[in-house]
N, C-alpha and C positions, 0 to 999 in steps of 0.2 A: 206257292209261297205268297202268303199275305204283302201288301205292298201301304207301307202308310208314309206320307207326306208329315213332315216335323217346323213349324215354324214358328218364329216368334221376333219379337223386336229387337232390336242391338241391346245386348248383356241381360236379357232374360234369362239366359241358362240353354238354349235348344242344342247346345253344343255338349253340354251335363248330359242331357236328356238323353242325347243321342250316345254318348257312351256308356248309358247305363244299360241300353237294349244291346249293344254290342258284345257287352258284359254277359247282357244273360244270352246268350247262342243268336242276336238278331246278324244278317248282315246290312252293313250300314256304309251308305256315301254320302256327298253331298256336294250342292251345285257351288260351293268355295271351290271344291279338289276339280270341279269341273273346270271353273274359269281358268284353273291353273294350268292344265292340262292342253286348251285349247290354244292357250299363246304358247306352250311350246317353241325351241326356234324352230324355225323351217315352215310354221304351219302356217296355214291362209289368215288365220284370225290376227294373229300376229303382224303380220304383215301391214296387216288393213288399220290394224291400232294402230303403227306407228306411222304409217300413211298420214292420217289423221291426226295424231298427237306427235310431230318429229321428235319434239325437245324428249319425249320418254324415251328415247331410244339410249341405252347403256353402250358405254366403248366395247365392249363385246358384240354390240347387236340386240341384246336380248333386249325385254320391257324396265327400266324401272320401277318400279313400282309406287315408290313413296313422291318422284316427280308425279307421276300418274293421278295420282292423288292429291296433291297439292292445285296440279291442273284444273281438274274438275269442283274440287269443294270450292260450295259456292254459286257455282257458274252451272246453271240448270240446264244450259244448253249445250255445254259440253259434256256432261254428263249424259245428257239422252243420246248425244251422239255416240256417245263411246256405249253405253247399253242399248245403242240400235247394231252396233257392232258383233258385240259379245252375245247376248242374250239367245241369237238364233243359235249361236255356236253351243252355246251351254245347253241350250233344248236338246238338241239332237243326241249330246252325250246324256243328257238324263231319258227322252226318250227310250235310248239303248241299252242305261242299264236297267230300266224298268221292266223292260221287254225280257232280256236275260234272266232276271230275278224270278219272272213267272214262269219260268219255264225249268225254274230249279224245283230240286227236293228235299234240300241238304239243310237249312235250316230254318224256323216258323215264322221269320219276319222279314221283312227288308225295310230298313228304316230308312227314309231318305230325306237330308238335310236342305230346306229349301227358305232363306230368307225373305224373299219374294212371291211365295207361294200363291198367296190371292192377289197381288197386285199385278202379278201376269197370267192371272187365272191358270194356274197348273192342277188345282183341287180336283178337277175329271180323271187326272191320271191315276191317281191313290183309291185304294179300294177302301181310304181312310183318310182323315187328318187331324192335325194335332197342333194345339196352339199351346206355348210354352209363355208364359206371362208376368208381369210383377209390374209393380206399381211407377212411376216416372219419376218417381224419388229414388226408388230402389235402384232402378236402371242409371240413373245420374251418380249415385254413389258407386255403382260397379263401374262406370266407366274414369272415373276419375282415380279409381283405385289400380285398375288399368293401365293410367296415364304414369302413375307413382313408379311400378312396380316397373313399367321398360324404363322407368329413369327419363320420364320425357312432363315437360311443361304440363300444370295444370290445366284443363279446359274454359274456356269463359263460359256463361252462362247464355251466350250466345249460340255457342260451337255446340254445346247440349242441344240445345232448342233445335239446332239445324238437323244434328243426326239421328234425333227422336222423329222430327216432321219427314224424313225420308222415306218411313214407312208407313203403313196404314198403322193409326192406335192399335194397342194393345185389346180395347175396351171390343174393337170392329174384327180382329180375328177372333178374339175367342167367341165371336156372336156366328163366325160362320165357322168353323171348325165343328169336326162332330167331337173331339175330345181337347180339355183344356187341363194342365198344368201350371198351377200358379206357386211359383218360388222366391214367394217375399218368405217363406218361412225356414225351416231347418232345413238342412241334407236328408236325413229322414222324410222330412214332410213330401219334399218332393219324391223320394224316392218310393214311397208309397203310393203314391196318385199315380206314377208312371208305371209301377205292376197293376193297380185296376186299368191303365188303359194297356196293356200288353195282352192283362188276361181278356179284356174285352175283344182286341182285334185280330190275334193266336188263337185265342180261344182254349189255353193251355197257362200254366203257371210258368215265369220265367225260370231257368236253371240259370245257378251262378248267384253271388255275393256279390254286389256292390258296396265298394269303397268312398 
């Protein structure tokens, strides 16, 4: 089974993307469902999180998450802390299911959702990669449409700038990706670029209708 790495900037769509190949027979994860996984209660990551961040600690025990979050934006240093944390953890789970995935036969892709992809060089692990992209206007509008639709405060023009700069440009993964998707256009538009890269790295036409 083909193995291709999926990433792109906050609200480029790599999450679209990624359920149009799951759509057509790919299987598909991604190192979100990883971090999730890894704080689990009981588990060691967990632990170490809230070692490190007490106040996230929920009257259950568990993470919460939106403290969590609050903690770190902003604050560059607690942030790398908390991703010197998480990060190994999350490797090992994508490690595992990469490993797993090549040793299947059951379906032609394994799409895997990776945010971070070249900014913690994971690009060696993919027998492929794939940058999902749109313009910083574009991106600015879906995240404020975002902010609407949970019924949460506007962003400043500030708060944009911050979670755009968290990742490498747009302009710098698609320069190192071997395949790029660019979703400033229709559902269509994209949906079409993402079967020529399917059929490019399957090497077979996708099965299945996307919606």
């Amino acid at each position: 089974m083909k193995v291709l790495g999926i990433t792109g900037g906050i609200a480029c769509g790599k999450s679209f993307v990624t359920r149009l190949f799951a759509q057509w027979g790919a299987r598909t994860a991604s190192a979100d469902e990883d971090a999730r996984t890894v704080v689990l209660p009981g588990s060691a990551t967990l632990a170490a999180v809230l070692a490190a961040f007490p106040d996230a600690r929920s009257p259950e025990g568990t993470l919460d998450r939106a403290i969590l979050a609050a903690r770190i934006f902003g604050d560059a240093a607690a942030r790398a802390r908390l991703e010197g944390i998480m990060h190994p953890a999350i490797f090992v789970e994508m490690q595992t299911a990469i490993q797993r995935a090549r040793a299947m036969t059951d379906a032609p892709l394994f799409a895997y959702e990776v945010p971070l992809l070249f900014e913690k060089e994971r690009g060696p692990l993919f027998d492929a990669t794939l940058a999902v992209v749109c313009t910083p206007e574009t991106q600015a509008a879906r995240l404020q449409e975002r902010e609407r639709l949970a019924g949460r405060p506007l962003l400043s023009p500030e708060q944009i700038a911050e979670r755009l700069s968290a990742q490498l440009p747009n302009t710098e993964k698609a320069r190192r990706a071997d395949f790029v998707v660019h979703t400033d256009g229709t559902l269509t538009d994209t949906e079409s670029q993402a079967r020529a890269v399917w059929l490019a790295v399957a090497g077979s036409e996708p099965d299945g209708t996307a919606v």
